[in-house]
ZATI-182560 format. One record per residue (C-alpha): residue in three letters; x, y, z. Coordinates in steps of 0.25 Angstrom, whole numbers, padded with zeros to 4 digits, always signed. Example, Ala and Ser with C-alpha at 12.3 -4.5 7.8 and 13.67 -1.06 7.14 Angstrom:
BEGIN
ALA+0049-0018+0031/SER+0055-0004+0029/
//
This chain:
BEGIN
UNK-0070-0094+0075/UNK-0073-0087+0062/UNK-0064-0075+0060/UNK-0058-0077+0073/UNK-0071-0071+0082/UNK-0076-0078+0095/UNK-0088-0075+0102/UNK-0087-0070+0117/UNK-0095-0068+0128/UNK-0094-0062+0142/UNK-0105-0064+0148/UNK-0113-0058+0162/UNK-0121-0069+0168/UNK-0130-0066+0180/UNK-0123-0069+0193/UNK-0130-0072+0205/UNK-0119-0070+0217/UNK-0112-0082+0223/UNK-0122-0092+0216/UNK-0111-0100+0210/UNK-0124-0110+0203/UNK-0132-0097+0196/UNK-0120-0093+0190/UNK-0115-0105+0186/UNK-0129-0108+0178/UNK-0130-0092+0174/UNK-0114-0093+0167/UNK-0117-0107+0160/UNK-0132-0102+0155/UNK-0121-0090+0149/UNK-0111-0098+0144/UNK-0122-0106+0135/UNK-0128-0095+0132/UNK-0114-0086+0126/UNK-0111-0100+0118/UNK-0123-0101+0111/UNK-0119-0086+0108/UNK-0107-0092+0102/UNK-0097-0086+0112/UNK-0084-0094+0114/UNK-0077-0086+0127/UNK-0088-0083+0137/UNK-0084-0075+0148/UNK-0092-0072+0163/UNK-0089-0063+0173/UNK-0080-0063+0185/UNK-0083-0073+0195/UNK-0097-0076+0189/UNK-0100-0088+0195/UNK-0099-0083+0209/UNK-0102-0068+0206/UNK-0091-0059+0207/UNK-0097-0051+0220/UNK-0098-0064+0230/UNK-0088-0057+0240/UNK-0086-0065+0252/UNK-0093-0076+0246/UNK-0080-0080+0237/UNK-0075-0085+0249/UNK-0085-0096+0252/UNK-0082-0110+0248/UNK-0095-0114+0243/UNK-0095-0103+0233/UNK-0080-0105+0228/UNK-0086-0120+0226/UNK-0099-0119+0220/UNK-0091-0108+0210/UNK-0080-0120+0207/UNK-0092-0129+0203/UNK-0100-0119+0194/UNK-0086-0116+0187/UNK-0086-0132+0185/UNK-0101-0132+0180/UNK-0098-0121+0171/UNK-0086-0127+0165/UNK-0093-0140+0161/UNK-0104-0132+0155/UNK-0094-0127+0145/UNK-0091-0141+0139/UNK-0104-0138+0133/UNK-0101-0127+0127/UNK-0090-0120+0116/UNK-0083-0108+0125/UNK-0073-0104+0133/UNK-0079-0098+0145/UNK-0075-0089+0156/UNK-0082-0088+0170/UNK-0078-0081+0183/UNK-0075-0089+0200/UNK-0068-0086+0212/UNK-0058-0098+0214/UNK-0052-0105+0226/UNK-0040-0111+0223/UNK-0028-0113+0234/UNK-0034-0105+0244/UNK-0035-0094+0235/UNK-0048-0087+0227/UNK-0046-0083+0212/UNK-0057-0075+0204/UNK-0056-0083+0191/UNK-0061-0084+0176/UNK-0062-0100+0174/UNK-0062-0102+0159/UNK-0070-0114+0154/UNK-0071-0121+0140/UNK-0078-0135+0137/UNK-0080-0138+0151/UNK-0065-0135+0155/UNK-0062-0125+0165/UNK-0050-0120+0157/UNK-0042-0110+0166/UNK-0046-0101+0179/UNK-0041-0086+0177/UNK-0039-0081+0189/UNK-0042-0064+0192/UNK-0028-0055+0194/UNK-0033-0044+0198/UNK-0043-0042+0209/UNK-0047-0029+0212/UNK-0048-0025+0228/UNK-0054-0011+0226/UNK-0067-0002+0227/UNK-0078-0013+0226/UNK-0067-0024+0222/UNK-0063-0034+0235/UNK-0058-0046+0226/UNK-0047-0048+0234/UNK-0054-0052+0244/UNK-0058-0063+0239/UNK-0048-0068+0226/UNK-0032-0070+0225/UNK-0027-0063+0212/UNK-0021-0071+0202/UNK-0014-0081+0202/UNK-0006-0074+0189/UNK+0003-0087+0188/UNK-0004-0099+0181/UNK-0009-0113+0188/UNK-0017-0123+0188/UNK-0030-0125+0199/UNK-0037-0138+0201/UNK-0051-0135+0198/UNK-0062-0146+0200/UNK-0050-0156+0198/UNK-0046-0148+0186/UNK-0033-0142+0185/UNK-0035-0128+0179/UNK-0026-0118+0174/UNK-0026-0105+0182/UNK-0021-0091+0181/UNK-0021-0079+0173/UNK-0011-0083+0163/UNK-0022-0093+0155/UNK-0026-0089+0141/UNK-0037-0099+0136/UNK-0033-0102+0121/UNK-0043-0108+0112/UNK-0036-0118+0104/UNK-0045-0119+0092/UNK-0049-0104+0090/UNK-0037-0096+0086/UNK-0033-0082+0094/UNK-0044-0086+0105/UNK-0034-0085+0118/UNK-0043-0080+0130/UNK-0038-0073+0142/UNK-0047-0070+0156/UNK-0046-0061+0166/UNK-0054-0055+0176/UNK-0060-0042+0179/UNK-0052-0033+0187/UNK-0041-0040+0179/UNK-0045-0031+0167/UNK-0042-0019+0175/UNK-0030-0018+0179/UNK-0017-0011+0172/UNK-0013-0025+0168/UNK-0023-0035+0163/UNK-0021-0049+0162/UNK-0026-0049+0149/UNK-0016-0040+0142/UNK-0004-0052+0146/UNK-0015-0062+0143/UNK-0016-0056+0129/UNK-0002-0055+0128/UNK-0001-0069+0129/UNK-0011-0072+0119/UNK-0025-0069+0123/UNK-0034-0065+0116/UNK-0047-0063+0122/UNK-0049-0058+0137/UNK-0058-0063+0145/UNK-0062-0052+0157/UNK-0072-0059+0170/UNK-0076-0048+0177/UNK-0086-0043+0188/UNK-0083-0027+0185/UNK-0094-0019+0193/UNK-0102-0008+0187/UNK-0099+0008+0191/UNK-0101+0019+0183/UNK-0093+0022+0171/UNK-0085+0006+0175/UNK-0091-0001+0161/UNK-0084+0008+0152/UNK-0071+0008+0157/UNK-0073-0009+0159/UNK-0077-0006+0144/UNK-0064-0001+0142/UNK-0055-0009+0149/UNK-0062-0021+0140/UNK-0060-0017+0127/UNK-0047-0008+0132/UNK-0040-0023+0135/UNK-0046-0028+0123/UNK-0039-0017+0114/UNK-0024-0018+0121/UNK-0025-0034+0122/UNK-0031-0034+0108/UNK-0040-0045+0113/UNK-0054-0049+0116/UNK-0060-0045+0129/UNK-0072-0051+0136/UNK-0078-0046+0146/UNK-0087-0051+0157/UNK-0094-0042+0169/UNK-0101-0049+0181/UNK-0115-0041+0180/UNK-0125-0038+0188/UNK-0129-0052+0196/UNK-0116-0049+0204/UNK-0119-0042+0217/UNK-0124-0028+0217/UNK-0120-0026+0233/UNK-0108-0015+0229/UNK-0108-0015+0216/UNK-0115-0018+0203/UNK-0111-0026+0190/UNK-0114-0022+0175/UNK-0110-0034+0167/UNK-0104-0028+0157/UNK-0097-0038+0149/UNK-0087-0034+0139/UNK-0082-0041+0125/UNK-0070-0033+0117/UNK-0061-0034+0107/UNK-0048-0025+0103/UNK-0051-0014+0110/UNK-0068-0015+0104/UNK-0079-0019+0113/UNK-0087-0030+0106/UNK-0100-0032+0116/UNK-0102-0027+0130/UNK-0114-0032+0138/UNK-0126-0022+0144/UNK-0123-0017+0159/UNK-0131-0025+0169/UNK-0135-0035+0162/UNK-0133-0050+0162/UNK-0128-0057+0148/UNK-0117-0060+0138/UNK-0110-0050+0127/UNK-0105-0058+0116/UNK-0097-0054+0105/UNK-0085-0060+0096/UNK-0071-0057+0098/UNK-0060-0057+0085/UNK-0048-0065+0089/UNK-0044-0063+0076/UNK-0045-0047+0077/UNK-0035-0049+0090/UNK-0025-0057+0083/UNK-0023-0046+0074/UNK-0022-0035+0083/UNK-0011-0043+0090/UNK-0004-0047+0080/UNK-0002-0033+0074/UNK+0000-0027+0088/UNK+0016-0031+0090/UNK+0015-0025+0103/UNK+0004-0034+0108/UNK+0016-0043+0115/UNK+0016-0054+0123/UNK+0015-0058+0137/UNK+0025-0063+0146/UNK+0019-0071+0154/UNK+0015-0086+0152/UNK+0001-0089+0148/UNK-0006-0104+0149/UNK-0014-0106+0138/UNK-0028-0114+0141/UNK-0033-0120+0129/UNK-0049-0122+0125/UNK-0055-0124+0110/UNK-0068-0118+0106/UNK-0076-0123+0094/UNK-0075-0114+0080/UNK-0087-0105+0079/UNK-0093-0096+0069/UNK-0100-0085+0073/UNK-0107-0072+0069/UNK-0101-0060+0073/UNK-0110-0052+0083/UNK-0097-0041+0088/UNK-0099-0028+0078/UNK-0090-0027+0067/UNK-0088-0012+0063/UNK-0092-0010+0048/UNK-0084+0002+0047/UNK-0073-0001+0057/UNK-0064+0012+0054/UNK-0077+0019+0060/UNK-0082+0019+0072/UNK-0095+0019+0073/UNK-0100+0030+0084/UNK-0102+0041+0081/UNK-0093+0048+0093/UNK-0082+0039+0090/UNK-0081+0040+0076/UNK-0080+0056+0079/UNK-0069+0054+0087/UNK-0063+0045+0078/UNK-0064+0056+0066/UNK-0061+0066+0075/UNK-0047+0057+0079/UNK-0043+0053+0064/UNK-0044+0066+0058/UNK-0035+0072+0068/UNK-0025+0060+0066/UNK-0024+0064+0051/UNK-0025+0079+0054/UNK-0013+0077+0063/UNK-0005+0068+0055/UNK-0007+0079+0043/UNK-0003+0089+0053/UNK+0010+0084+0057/UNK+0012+0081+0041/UNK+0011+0095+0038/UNK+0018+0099+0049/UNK+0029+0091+0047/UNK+0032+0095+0033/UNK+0028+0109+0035/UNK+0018+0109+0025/UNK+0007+0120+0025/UNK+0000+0115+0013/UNK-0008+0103+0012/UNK-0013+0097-0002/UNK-0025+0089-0003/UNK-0033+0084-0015/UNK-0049+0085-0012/UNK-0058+0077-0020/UNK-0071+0079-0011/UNK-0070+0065-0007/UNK-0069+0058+0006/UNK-0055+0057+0007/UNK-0048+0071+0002/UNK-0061+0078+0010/UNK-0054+0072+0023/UNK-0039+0073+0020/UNK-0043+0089+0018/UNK-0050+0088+0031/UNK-0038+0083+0038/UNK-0029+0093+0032/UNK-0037+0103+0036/UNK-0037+0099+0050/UNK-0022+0099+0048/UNK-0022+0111+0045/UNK-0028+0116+0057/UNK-0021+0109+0065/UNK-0008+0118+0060/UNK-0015+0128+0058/UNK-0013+0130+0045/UNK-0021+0139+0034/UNK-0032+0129+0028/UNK-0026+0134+0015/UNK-0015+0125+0017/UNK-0023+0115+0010/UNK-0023+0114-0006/UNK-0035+0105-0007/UNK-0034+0102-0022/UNK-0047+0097-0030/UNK-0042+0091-0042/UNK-0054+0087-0050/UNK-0053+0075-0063/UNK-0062+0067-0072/UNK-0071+0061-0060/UNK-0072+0074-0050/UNK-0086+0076-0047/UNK-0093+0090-0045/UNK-0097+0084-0031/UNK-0084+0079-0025/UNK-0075+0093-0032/UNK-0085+0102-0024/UNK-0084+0096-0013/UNK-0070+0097-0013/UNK-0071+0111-0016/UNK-0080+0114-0005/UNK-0074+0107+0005/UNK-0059+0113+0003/UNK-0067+0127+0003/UNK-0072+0124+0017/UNK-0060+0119+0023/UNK-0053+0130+0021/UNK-0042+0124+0010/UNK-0035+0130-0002/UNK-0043+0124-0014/UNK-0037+0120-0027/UNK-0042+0113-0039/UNK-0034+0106-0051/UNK-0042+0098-0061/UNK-0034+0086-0065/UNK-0041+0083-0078/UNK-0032+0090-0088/UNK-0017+0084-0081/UNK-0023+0069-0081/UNK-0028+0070-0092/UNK-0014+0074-0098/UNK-0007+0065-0089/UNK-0017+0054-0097/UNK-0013+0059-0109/UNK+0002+0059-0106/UNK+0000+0043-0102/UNK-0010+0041-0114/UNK-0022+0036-0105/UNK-0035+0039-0110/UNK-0044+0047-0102/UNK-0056+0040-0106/UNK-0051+0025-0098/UNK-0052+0027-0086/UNK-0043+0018-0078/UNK-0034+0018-0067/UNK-0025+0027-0074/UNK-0039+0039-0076/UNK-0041+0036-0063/UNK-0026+0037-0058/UNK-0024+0047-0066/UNK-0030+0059-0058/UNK-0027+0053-0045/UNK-0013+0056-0049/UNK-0014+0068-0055/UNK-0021+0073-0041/UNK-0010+0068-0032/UNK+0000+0075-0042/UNK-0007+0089-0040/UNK-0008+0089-0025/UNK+0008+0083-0025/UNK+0010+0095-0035/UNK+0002+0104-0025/UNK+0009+0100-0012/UNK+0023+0100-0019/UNK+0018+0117-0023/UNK+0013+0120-0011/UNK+0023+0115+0000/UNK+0012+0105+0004/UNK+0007+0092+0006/UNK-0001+0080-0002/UNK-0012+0078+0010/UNK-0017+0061+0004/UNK-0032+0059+0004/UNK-0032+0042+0003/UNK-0040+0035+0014/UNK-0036+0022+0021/UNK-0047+0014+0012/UNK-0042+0018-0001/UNK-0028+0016+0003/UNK-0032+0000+0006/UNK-0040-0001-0006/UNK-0028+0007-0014/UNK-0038+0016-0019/UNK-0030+0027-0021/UNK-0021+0029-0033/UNK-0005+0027-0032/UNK+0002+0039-0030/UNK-0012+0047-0033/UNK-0020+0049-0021/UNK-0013+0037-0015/UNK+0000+0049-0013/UNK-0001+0060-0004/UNK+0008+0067+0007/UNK+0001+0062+0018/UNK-0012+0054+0019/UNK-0021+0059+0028/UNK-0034+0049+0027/UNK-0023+0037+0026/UNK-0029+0030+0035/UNK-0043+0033+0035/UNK-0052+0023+0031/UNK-0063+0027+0022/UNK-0075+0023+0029/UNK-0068+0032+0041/UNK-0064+0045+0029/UNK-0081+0047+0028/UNK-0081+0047+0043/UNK-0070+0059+0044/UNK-0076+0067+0034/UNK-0091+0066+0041/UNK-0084+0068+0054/UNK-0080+0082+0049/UNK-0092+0086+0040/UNK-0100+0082+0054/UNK-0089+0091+0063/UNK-0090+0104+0055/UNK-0096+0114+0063/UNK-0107+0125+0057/UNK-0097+0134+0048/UNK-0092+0121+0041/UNK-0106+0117+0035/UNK-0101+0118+0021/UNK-0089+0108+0024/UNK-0098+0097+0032/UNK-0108+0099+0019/UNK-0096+0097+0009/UNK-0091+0085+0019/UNK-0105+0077+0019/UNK-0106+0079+0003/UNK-0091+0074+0001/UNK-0096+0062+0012/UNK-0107+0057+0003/UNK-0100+0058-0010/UNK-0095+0042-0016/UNK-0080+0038-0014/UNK-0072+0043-0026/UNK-0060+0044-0031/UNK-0067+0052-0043/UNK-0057+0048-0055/UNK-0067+0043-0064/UNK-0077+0054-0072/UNK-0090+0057-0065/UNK-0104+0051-0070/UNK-0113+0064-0072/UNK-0106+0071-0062/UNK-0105+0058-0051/UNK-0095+0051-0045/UNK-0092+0039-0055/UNK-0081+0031-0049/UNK-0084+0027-0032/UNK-0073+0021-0025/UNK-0081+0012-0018/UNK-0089+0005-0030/UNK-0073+0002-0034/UNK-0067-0001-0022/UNK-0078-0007-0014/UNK-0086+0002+0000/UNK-0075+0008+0008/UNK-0084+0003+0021/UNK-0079-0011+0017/UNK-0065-0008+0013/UNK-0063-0002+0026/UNK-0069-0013+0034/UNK-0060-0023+0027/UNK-0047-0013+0029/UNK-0050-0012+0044/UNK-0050-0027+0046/UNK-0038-0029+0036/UNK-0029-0019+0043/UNK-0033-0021+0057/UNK-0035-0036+0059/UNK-0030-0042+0047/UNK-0043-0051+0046/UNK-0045-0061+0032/UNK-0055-0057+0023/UNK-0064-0066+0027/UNK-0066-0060+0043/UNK-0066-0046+0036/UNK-0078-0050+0024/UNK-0086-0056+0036/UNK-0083-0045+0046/UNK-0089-0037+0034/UNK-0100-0045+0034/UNK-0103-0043+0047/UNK-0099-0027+0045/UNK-0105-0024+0032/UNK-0114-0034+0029/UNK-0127-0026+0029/UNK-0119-0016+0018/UNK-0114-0026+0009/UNK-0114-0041+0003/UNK-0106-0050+0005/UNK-0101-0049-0008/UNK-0098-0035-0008/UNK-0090-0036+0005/UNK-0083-0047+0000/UNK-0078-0040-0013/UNK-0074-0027-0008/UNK-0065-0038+0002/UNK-0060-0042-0009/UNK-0055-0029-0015/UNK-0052-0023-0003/UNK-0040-0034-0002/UNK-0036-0034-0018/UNK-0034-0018-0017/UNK-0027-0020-0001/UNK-0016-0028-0006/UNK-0016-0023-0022/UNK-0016-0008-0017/UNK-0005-0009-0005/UNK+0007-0003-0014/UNK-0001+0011-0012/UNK-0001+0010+0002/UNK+0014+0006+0003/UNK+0017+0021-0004/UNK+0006+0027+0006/UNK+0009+0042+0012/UNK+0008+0044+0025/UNK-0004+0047+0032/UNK-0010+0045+0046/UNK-0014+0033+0053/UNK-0028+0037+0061/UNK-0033+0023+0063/UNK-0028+0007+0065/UNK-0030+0002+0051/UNK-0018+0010+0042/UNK-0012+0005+0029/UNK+0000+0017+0030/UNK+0014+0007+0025/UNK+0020+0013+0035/UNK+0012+0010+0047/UNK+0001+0001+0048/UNK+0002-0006+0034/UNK+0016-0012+0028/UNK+0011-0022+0016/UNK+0018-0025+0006/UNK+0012-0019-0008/UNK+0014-0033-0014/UNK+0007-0041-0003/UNK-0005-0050-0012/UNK-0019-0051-0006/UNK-0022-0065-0014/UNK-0024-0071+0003/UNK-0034-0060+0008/UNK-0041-0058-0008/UNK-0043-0073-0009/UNK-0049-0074+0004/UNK-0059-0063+0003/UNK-0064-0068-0010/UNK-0067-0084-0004/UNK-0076-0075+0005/
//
């Protein structure tokens, strides 16, 4: 299983009530059919090989046999095939009838799961017909077979690591307390759900949510299978709808009322790290059995999406929402700051970039929210050898229309005598040109904030503080850091999401917004090329779109390099070479580890999303850690 992924499907097969043979030929033609797919669990509804709605019909013989041989023919038709495979009877055993999920696997009947929770309400009568349980574990003679049963069986595939599959059955999902939440506590890692869920209105949503709901708590694969619309129509009617998830995201839903599989792959490597990080995850007290199966390796092509820009979501309502949420996180985090210090005056240096055009942005709201003057905030332009015309009016304009105290100090004449103090040419321009003015800007707004009872409001994004692409006790130092943990790709996003929310008074400042949107990522500390932008931080550094996909899946997941190039393949492989994405992999993790001694000294700032680097909270490296195992690996690539 390459990169830890497994292909799943839960399938809808059309039923034909109480005709034990047509089923049985219908959930074998699907079992072939899901394989050939290359899926390695396959999952069916509840009951499907009688039909869930056969009523008073569960109680005669001939059925209750005739379902006992199909489940037999069933199983021996998996010898042929490479899958463990769950399917859904009524069960007589000691006088007493169980709805089951039987798991099969190379012609083995592996384990019978019985259902807990039978509901007896509105247009449910399972009591009627079924005895809960039994909770405890035992063993049934099936066909001469002695066969584990209970709902304390975990299936464990002993070949493919992490792959430990827990079942329950429909109602079971709905109750306050699941089996699958002990069933993960004890080591599962993928849910099977069998289920015969009718369809009312506004009911696939909330089944929508219980799913990927279970799957986010559990940290867990979830796979879903709805009866559908073969079952009996007489009181009520069922959708099929089929669900597969995945910590909390839905990878594949099938149509409403329509007969068929969703396929998609789940990531046991992906749940192992959420786990592992989450201490509080626990373990469960009670005694599961372990039923072991194997499953031949596979390799496979990924069909789930995989988000290029997973910091960003991708509607266009929810990414509002999200921009609408963050800034208030940063706007409130500043407020409290303030609050707490009892400052009234915030400075902030304003290139006319991306990054200082958001921190003023928050400030502002900030402000609001106290209700403090606008003038509060010292915006400081502090033009040098590589400030453009473009990026300085900008600024300008831009703390004009918000309403901020504007001031200007050109930095050219102190770093050029603080060059002449430490003998450095100005005509080489190295780190320490470059260095130089950042510097010089942080020790003016210091300066400021110390003569105006205020505070140094930090510009820096998430991205550059992975990258270390800030300069140490330059731009890298502030009083509070307001975009700390904003990713780049998402920084862009902000800013549109107020240039597109100003209302008809504000069209100077959404035109100002767009034109500070399209100009190139610099830190401008090189001199301009007949009045252009000479030095772009991404033809340095590498595109900010592949950094932050790599950061995400290093800080959340901890996945190698060689899951996070091929993910980036499958992501961004339509934008850029294979080549390209595997260099900028390679920098991404010689400046991660080389740069972390400027994240151990980092200001605080606030946390608005679940990848952080703050030493503090989410990230405690040590600054000396080497990156010889991740670098060696993303260059063998």
């Amino acid at each position: 299983m390459i990169d830890g992924y497994i292909r799943v499907a839960a399938v809808t097969p059309k039923v034909v009530v109480a005709d034990t043979k047509a089923n049985g030929e219908e959930i074998r033609s699907w079992i072939g059919k899901a394989c050939e797919a290359g899926a390695k669990i396959v999952v069916f509804p509840e009951l499907c090989i009688t039909g869930y709605t056969c009523g008073e019909l569960f109680f005669q013989k001939r059925l209750l046999e005739e379902a006992a041989l199909e489940l037999r023919r069933i199983a021996d038709y998996t010898a042929e095939v490479d899958a463990l495979v769950f399917v859904g009877l009524p069960l007589l055993y000691r006088g007493h009838l169980r709805n089951v999920a039987a798991a099969l696997c190379h012609g083995k009947i592996l384990g019978f799961v019985p259902k807990r929770h039978l509901p007896n309400y509105n247009e449910f009568y399972e009591l009627r017909y079924f005895t809960p349980g039994p909770e405890a574990g035992e063993d049934v003679i099936f066909h001469n077979h002695k066969i584990p049963m209970g709902s304390d069986l975990i299936f464990a595939c002993e070949n493919v690591e992490g792959l430990m599959v827990g079942a329950e059955i429909c109602e079971d999902l709905w109750v306050p307390n699941p089996p699958s939440t002990d069933l993960a506590r004890a080591g599962a890692t993928v849910m099977v759900n069998l289920s015969a869920s009718d369809e009312l209105t506004g009911k696939s949503s909330y089944r929508k949510s219980l799913v990927t709901d279970q799957s986010a708590r559990l940290y867990c694969g979830y796979i879903y299978a709805n009866a559908g619309i073969g079952e009996s129509t007489q009181d009520v009617v069922y959708s099929g709808h089929s669900l597969i998830a995945e910590n909390g995201r839905l990878l594949s839903q099938s149509r409403p009322f329509q007969e068929g599989m969703c396929l998609s792959e789940i990531d046991l490597g992906a749940i192992a790290s959420r786990r592992c990080a989450m201490n509080t995850f626990g373990e469960a007290e009670e005694t599961y059995r372990r039923v072991e199966f194997r499953l031949e390796p596979q390799k496979l092509e990924l069909t789930r999406f995989v988000d290029p820009h997973p910091f960003v979501p991708d509607r266009p309502e929810e990414l509002s929402a999200r921009c609408e949420e963050i800034l208030n996180i940063q706007a409130f985090g500043l407020r409290k700051r303030l609050e707490h210090t009892h400052c009234k005056t915030a400075v902030i240096g304003i290139s006319g970039g991306l990054d200082s055009t958001l921190a003023l942005l928050v400030t502002v709201r900030s402000f609001d929210l106290l209700g403090l003057d606008r003038k509060g905030i010292l915006a400081v332009t502090m033009p040098g050898f590589g400030t453009t015309d473009r990026t300085h009016d900008n600024a300008v304009r831009m703390i004009e229309e918000l309403g901020a105290t504007f001031m200007e100090v050109n930095i050219a004449a102190s770093v050029r005598q603080h060059f002449a103090d430490i003998g450095h040419d100005e005509a080489v321009h190295d780190v320490t040109y470059e260095n130089g003015q950042a510097r010089e800007r942080t020790q003016i707004l210091m300066d400021l904030a110390n003569k105006h009872g205020g505070m140094v409001i930090g510009t820096g994004d998430l991205s550059e503080l992975a990258l270390g692409w800030a300069t140490y006790n330059g731009d890298h130092m502030s009083m509070y850091g307001v975009n700390a943990s904003v990713p780049k790709t998402l920084v862009r996003h902000l800013v549109r999401y107020v240039a597109d929310t100003c209302t008809g008074e504000q069209q100077a400042l959404r035109d100002v917004l767009l034109d500070v949107l399209d100009t190139p990522v610099s830190p401008e500390l090189l001199p301009p090329k007949e009045g252009q932008i000479a030095q772009k931080t991404e033809d340095l550094v590498g595109p900010y779109e592949l950094h932050d996909f790599f950061l995400y899946y290093v800080m959340r997941y901890g996945f190698t390099p060689g899951k996070i190039y091929r993910l980036a393949r499958k992501a961004l492989g339509d934008s850029y070479e294979d080549d390209t994405i595997k260099k900028w992999l390679v920098t991404f993790y010689r400046r991660f580890f080389s740069q972390q001694f400027k994240r151990s000294a980092l200001p605080d700032g606030p946390k608005v999303g679940s990848v952080a680097l703050s030493p503090r909270g989410d990230w405690r490296m040590p600054s000396d850690a080497s990156g010889a195992l991740w670098i060696a690996e993303a260059m063998e690539l």
